[in-house]
N, C-alpha and C positions, 0 to 999 in steps of 0.2 A: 189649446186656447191659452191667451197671453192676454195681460191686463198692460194696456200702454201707459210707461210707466219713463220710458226716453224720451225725446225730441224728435217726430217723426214730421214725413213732407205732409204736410194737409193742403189739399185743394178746394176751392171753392169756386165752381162752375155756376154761373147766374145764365140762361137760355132765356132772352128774349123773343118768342114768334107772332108777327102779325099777317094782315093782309093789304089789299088795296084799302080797304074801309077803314085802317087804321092809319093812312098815313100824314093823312090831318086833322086839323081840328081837334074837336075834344076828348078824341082816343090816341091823337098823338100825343095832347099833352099829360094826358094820363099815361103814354108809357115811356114818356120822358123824364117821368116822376119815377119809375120804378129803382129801386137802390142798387149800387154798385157793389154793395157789398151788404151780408144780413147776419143776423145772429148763429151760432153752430147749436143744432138741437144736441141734444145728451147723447154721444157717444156710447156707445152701449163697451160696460169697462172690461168684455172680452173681447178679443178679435181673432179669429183666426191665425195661426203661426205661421201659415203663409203670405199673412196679408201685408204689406212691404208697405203701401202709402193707403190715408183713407181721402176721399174724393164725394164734397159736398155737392149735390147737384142740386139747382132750384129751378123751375120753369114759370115764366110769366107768358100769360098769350091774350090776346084781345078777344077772345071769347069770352074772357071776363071781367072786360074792361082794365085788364091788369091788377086789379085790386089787393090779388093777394095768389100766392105762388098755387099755379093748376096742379104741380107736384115738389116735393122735397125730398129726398133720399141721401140715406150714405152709403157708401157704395166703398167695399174693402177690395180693391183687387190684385189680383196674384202677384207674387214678387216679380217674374220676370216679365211683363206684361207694362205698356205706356198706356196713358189716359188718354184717347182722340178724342179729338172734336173737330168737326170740319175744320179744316186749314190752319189746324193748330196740334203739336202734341205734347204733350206733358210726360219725361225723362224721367223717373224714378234714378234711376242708374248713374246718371250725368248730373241729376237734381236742375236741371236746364225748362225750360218752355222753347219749344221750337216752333218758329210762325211761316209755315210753308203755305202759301196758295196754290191749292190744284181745284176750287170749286167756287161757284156762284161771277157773282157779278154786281162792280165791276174786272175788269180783271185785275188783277196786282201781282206784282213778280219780287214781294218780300222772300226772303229767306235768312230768316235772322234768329239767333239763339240768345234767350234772356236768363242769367242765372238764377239760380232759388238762395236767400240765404236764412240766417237761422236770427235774425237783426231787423230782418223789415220784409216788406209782403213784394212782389213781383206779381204785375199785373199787365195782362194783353187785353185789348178792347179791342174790337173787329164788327165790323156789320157785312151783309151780304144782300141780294136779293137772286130768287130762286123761280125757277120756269115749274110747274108741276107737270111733267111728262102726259097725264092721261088727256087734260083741259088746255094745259098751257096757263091757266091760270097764275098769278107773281103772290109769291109767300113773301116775306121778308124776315132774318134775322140778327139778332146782337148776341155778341158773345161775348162777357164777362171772365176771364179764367186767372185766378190771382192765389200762390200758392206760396209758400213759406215754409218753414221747418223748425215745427213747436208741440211743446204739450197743447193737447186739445182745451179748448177755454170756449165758453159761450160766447166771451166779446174778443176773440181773438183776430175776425176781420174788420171789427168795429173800432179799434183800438190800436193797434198796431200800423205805425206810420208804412206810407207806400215809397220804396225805395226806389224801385224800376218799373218803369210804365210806358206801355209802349201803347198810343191810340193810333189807329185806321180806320174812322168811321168816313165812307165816301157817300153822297149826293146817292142815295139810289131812285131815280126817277117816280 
């Protein structure tokens, strides 16, 4: 175990999920309100010796009106190993965010690679909408993923200007 103690990549993943019943009105504007970016809870000051980047995850869903995150975690994972997220992945190795589409809808044929630096936050916005295989029922989500390379700070995505920003929010029906 290691106390981080250098400049490492920290991520900060915000998971938007709703439904049909959220896509207007007063649950839409409730999760139009939800933040682009939130405070970093207390790092716990060991982390594994393997752990190469840590990766803030937050989920907001219309189950609860949005009100306040259904989950929060930090999440250390292994050195040789990317951070995925649907149609997005996050490079420890390269320190890059790379925005590939292979899922949801609409379609989009990005593939574009945004650097990390250790100066300002790098940030991909993405929405999608999703068929659910058993129903066919339409899920819908936002993805937030905005990562940097710093000591860990409680206002470090609150404070720290956005250098690179890449938005793709499309009309999803």
């Amino acid at each position: 175990m290691r106390q981080i103690v250098e400049p490492t990549l920290i991520v900060q993943h915000i998971h938007i999920q709703w439904t049909k019943c959220a896509r207007g009105g007063r649950l839409a504007e409730l999760r139009n309100r939800v933040p682009q970016a939130v405070a970093l809870p207390p790092i716990p000051r060991q982390t594994d010796n393997a752990a190469r980047y840590l990766v803030h995850r937050i989920e907001f869903h219309d189950l609860n009106d949005f009100k306040c995150p259904r989950e929060q975690k930090i999440l250390t994972p292994l050195r040789d190993t990317e951070y995925r997220v649907t149609n997005c992945t996050v490079d420890p190795e390269t320190s890059q965010i790379h925005f590939s589409w292979s899922n949801g809808a609409p379609a989009r044929t990005p593939n574009r690679f945004f650097p990390i630096s250790s100066s300002t936050l790098t940030r991909l916005q993405y929405n999608a909408r999703f068929a659910a295989i058993d129903d066919g029922s339409w899920n819908y989500t936002q993805e937030i993923v905005t990562a940097t390379i710093a000591l860990p700070a409680t206002e470090l995505f609150l404070n720290t200007a956005v250098g690179v920003q890449h938005v793709d929010l499309q009309h999803l029906w």
